[in-house]
N, C-alpha and C positions, 0 to 999 in steps of 0.2 A: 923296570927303571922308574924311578921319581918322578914326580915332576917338576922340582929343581933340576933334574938332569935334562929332563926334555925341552924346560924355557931354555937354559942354557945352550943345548944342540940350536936349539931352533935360532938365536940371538947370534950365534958362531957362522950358523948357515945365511941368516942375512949381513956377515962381511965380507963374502967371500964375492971375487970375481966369478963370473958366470961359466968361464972354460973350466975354472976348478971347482966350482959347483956339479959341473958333469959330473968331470972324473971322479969327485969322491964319490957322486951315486952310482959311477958302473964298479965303486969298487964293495958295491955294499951287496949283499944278497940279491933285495929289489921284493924279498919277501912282506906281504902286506901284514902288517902288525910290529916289524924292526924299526925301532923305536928311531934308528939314524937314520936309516931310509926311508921313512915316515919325511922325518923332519929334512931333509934334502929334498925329498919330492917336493913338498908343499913348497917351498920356497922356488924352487922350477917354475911352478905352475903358476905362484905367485906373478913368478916375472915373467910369463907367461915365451917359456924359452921351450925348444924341443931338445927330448932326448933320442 
């Protein structure tokens, strides 16, 4: 993926509410290098939430 696609994920993932922050990341692989699950994690961690 680009990195227009990965600003964009990342930009998408800080509007989200935090319950749907989860769920999109338990609907992602959770493989490290997937480029949505990347960018949902960090945004987690950012807001310093658990999954």
């Amino acid at each position: 993926m680009d990195n227009d696609s990965s600003d964009a994920e990342a930009k998408a993932a800080g509007m989200m509410t935090d319950e749907f922050l989860r769920r999109a990341f338990e609907r992602t692989t959770g493989d490290v290098g997937d480029p949505e699950a990347d960018a949902l994690l960090a945004e987690i961690k950012r807001r310093g939430l658990d999954i």
